[in-house]
N, C-alpha and C positions, 0 to 999 in steps of 0.2 A: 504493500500500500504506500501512497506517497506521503511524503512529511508533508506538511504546509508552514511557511514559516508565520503565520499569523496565529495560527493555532497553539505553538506551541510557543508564541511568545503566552499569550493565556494562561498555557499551562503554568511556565515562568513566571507568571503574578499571582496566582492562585496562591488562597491562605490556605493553610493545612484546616483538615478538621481534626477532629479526635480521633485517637487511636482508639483501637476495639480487640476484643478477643471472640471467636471462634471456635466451634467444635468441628473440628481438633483444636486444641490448642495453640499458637502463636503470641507472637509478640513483634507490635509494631511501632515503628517511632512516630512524631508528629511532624516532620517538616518533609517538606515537596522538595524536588529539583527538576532541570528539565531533561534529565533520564529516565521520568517517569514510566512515560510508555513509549514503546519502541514504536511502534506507529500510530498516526491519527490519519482518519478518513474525511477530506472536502467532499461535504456533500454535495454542492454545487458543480464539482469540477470532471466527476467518474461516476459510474455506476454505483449505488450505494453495496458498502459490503457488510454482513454481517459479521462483528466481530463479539468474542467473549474477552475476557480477561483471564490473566495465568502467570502463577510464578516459575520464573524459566529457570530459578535454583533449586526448583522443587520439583518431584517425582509425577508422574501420571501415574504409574502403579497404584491400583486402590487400596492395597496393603503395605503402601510403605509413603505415600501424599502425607505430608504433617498441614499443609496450609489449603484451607475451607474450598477455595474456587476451583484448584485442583483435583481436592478430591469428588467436588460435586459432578464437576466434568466428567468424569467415569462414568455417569449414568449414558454420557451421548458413548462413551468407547466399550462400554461390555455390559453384555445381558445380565439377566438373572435367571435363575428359576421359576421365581413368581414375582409381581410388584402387589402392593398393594393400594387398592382403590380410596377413593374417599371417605365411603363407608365400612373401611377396614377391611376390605371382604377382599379374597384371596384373586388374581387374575395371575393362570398360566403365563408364561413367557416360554421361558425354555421347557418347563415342566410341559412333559402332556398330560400323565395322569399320578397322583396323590393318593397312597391308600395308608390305612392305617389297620396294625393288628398289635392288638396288647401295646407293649412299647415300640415296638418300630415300625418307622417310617420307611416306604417304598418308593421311589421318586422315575417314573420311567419318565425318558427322553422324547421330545419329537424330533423325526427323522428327518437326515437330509442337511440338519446345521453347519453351516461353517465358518470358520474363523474370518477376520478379513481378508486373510492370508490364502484362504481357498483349502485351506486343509480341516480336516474333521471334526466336529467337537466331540466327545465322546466321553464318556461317564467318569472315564479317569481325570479327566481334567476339570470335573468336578469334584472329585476327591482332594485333587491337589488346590486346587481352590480353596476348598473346606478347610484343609491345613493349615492353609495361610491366613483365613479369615479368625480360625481359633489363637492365632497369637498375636492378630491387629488389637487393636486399643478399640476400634469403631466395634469393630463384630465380637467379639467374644460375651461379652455380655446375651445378647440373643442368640448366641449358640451354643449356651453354657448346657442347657440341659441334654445337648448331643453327646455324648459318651465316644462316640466313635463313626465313621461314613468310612463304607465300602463301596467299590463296584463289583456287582452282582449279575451275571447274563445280560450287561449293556445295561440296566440299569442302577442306579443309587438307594445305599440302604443305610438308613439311617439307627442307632440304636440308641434310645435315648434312657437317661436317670429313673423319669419317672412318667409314665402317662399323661401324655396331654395332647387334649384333641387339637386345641388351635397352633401348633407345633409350624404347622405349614406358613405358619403368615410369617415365622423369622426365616425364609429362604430367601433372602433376599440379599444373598452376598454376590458379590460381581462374581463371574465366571471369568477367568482368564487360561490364556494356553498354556498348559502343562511345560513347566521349566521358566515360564516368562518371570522374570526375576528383576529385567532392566526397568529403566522408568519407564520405557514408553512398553508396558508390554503389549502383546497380541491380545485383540478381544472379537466379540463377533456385535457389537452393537449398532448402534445409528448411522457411526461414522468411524472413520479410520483416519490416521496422519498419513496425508497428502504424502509426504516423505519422511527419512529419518531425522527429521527436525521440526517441532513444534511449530517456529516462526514462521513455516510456509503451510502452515495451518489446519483445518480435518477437512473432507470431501465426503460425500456416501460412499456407505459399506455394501456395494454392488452385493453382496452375497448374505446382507441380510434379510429377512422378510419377515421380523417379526414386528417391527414398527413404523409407523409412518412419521415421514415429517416435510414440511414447507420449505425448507432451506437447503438448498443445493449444497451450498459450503458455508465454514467459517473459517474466518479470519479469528487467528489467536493475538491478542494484545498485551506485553507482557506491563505488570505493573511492581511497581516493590514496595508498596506498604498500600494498607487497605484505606486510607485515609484518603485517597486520589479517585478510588469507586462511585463519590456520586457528581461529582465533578465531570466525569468521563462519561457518566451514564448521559446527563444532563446534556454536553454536548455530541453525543452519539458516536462517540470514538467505540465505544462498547452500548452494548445493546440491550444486556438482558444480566441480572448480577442476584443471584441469589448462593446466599454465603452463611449462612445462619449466624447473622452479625447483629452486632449488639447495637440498641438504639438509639446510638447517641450520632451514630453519621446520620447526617441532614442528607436526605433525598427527596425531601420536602416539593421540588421543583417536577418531581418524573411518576411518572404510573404507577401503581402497585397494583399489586395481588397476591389474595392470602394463602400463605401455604400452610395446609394441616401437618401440626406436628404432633407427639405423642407425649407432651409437655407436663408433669402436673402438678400445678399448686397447690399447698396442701395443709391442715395445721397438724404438726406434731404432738402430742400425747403423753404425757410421763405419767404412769401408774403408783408411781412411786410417793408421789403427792396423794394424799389420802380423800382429797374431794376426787379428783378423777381417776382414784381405783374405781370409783363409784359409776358403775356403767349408766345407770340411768343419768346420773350427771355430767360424763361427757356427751350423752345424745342432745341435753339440754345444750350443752354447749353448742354442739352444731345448728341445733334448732333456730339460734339466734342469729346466726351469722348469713348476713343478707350478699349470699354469693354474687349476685345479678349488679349490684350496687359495685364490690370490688371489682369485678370484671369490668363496668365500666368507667370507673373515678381510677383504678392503678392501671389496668391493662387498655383503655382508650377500647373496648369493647372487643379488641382483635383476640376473641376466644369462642369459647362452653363454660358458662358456671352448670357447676354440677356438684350434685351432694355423692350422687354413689361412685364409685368405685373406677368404673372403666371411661374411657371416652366416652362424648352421650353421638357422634357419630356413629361410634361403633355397631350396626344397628344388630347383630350377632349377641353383642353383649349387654345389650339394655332390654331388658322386658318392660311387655305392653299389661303384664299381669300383676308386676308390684313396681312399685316406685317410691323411693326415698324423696323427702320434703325438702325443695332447695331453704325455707326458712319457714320456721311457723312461732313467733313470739308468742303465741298463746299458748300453745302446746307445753314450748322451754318452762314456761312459768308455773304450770301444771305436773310438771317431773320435779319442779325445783323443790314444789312443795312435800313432793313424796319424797325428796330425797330429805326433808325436816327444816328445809330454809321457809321460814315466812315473815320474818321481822328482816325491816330493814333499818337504817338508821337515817338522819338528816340528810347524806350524800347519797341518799338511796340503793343503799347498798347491802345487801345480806349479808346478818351478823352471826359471825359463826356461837360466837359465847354474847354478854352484854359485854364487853371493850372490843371483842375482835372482825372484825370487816373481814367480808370474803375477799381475796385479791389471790392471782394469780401472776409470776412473773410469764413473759413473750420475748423468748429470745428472736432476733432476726437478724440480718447482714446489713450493716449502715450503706455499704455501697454497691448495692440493688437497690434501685429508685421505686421500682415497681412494686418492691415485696416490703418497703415500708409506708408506703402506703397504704397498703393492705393490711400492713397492721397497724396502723393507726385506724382505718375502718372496723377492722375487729375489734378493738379497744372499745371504739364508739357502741361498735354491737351488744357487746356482753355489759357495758356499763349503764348501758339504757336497760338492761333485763335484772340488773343489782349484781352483777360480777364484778371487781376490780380489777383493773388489770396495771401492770407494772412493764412499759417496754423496753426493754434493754435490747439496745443498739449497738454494735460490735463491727467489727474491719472480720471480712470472709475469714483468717484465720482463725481469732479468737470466738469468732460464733460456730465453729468447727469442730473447738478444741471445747468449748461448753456443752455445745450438743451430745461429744462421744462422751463428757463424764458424768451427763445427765445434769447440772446445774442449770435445770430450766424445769417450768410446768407445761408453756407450751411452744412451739417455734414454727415459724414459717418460712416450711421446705419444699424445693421444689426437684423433680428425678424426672428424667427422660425413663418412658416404660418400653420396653421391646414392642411389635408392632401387633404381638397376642396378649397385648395390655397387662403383662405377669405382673403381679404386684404380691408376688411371696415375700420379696424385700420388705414391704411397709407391715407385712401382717406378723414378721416375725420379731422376737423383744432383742435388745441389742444391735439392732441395724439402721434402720432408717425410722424408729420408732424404738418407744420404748414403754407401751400398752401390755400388761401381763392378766391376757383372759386365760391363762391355761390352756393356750396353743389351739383354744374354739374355732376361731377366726383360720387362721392357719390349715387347721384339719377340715374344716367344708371348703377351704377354695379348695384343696388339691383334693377331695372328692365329688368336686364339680369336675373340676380338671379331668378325670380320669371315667367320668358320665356315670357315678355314683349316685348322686344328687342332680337336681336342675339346677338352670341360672336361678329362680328366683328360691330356690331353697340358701342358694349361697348368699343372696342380697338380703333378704330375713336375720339370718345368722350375724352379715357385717351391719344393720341397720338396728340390730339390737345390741350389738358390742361394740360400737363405734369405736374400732382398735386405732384410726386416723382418721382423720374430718378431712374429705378435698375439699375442695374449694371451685377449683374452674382447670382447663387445659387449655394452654394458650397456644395463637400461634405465632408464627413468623410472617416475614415478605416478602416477594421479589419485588422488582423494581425493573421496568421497561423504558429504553430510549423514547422520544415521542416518533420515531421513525418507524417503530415495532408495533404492532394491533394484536397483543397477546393475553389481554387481562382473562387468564383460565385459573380458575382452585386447580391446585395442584396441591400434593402431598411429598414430605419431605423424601420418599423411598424413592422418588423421580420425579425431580425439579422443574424436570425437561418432559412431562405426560403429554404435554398438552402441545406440543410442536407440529402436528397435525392441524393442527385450526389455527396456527403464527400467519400473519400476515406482515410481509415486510416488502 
């Protein structure tokens, strides 16, 4: 693509924005220069090109990418097995067909795939895949309950820990060619690099046919800190940027679209405190807390409040036959009384003895703007219903380092869930929680899990032991040049779903 020197005079006066962090993890500074991007597009002077952004000291590999735009980029260069849809629900890609007996998972192939490279795919290189994804940072988490994958008669077999039917919806690790180890490995997705060098950009993957899309080629742009992204978006040197980046870069100027992620905000629990060993007293406590309201005064509405458990897209996982209360202040006040609170005092507040006010401490993170918020919301909630509450505001480590030693009653936490919404973490004591129902909670998911129980046998059981209170799942954004006519929901399992309907 050609420089312009008007352009990158621009770029040269451009004030930095804030630096951000990403999953994965990074670190980036604040000041610009005008090596920012290796090249900028006149619209007015060529054919418009579509360009992404990319760091050129960093890997395409999807198991070995540390920084966000890179590793997103792998959805356009390798398949999966399945992606998953909006409403959480399972769509083949590589998978033809998914069966399930006892614990293991059978995964046959469709026939006929190839690499971009023209050569086979073949179950082994989904094995070898799996390997690789079991000791990435990203995947291992969702593929924790796999024990082991073979290939079996051309197909994949999975053996996993322990029973679980929605097992299929974490197949969603890239696929690459067995030995591909370099950064640019071999994949068989949307696109392929044009050549052995990113900067001459991706072109279609003639040999794929699992997905469509509008865009003949891209143009890769490379950038060196994220702080240049909406600057670039805005004048269309880049086109499309979704990075799972934090909100303090201003894109204020260019289109969005939401992206579902499996995000959840949530209030933590300490059993250990003697009002909320009291199960009917922490349901009170949920009772009060007007999720709808947080969702939109902290999170600008870009969510789900939700009282139960799974995503409320989820539609798999949400029954039409019971349903937990986003808030019921009349209710809370009715458990309070059975729990023996009915006096309050001047500051309306329920006294435990005649000198003592109920109060609870809330730990949270001082620098998450969003989750204090939210608990200052909370605050307001349980103190209008006669709870007190005490927020203590801490720097990400020290609220870290209070959470694991239990010096809190309640905190506001938030966990990225696998895309089968596992939430064994939150229900067990010692981990992301620290609620001791005698392992209630715990024992009916994972005999839901295993098609012991139903969903709503399991939502009964956490509705009555309220072991963690959510709150809402929020999302993310992409962001489109004004040259691009793309605004699609999309979900974070692929960024890029909706490339089919781009209009550029």
């Amino acid at each position: 693509m050609k420089k312009t020197v008007w352009l990158l005079c621009l770029v040269l006066c451009f004030s930095a924005f804030t630096s951000c962090r990403s999953n994965p993890s990074m670190s980036v500074s604040s000041s610009i220069t005008s090596s920012e991007t290796s090249s900028v597009v006149s619209q007015g002077e060529q054919e418009r090109i579509f360009s992404l952004a990319y760091f050129a000291n960093d890997s395409f590999n999807p198991y070995l990418a540390s920084q966000s735009v890179n590793f997103y980029l792998g959805s356009l260069l390798y398949d999966t097995l399945v992606t998953v849809k909006s409403d959480f629900s399972v769509e083949p890609v590589i998978a033809d067909n998914i069966s399930f007996e006892g614990n293991i998972c059978t995964v046959t192939l469709k026939k006929g795939l190839k690499f971009s490279d023209g050569t086979e795919l073949t179950a082994s290189d989904v094995v070898s895949s799996f390997s690789a994804a079991k000791r990435s940072a990203y995947y291992a988490q969702r593929l924790s309950n796999a024990s082991s994958c073979k290939a079996v008669d051309g197909a994949v077999v999975f053996a996993l820990k322990k029973t679980d039917k929605n097992f299929a919806k974490n197949l969603t690790f890239p696929i690459i060619k067995g030995g591909s180890k370099q950064s640019m490995a071999v994949g068989s997705g949307r696109y392929r690099f044009a050549t052995d060098s990113a900067s001459d950009g991706l072109i279609k993957n003639e040999y794929n046919t699992l997905r469509k899309t509008n865009i003949d080629s891209i143009s890769l742009t490379q950038i060196h800190k994220y702080s240049t992204l909406p600057y670039m978006v805005k004048i269309g040197s880049v086109n499309y940027v979704y990075a799972n980046l934090d909100s303090s870069l201003n894109f204020a100027a260019s289109s969005s679209s939401s992206v579902l992620m499996n995000n959840l905000v949530y209030l933590g629990v300490n059993s250990n405190n003697a009002l909320l060993a009291n199960q009917d007293f922490r349901k009170a406590v949920s009772l009060c807390v007007d999720r709808k309201n947080i969702l939109t005064d902290a999170y600008a509405g870009a969510g789900y409040a939700t009282a139960a458990p799974f995503h409320p897209e989820a539609t798999d996982l949400n029954s039409e036959g019971y349903s937990i209360a986003l808030n019921d202040s009349s209710a809370a006040q009715i458990l309070l009384g059975t729990c023996g609170y009915t006096q309050k005092n001047e500051n309306g507040l329920f006294m435990l003895d005649e000198t003592t006010e109920i109060r609870l401490r809330l730990a949270v993170n001082s620098e998450n703007t969003a989750r204090k918020r939210a608990a200052q919301s909370v605050k307001l909630n349980l103190e209008a219903a006669g709870i007190g509450v005490d927020i203590i505001e801490e720097s990400a480590d020290a609220y870290k380092a209070r959470i694991a030693s239990g010096d809190y009653d309640l905190f506001i936490g938030e966990v990225k869930l696998t895309a089968d919404n596992d939430i064994s973490s939150l229900l067990s004591v010692g981990s992301l929680n620290a609620v001791n129902d005698e392992g209630a909670s715990l024992l009916a998911y994972d005999q839901y899990l295993a098609g012991k129980i139903n969903l709503d046998d399991f939502l009964k059981t956490f509705d009555l032991k309220t072991p963690f209170i959510p709150i809402l799942y929020r999302n993310s954004t992409a962001f489109f040049s004004a040259t691009l006519n793309g605004n699609q929901t999309v979900t974070e399992y692929d960024v890029f779903a909706a490339m089919d309907k781009w209009e550029f």
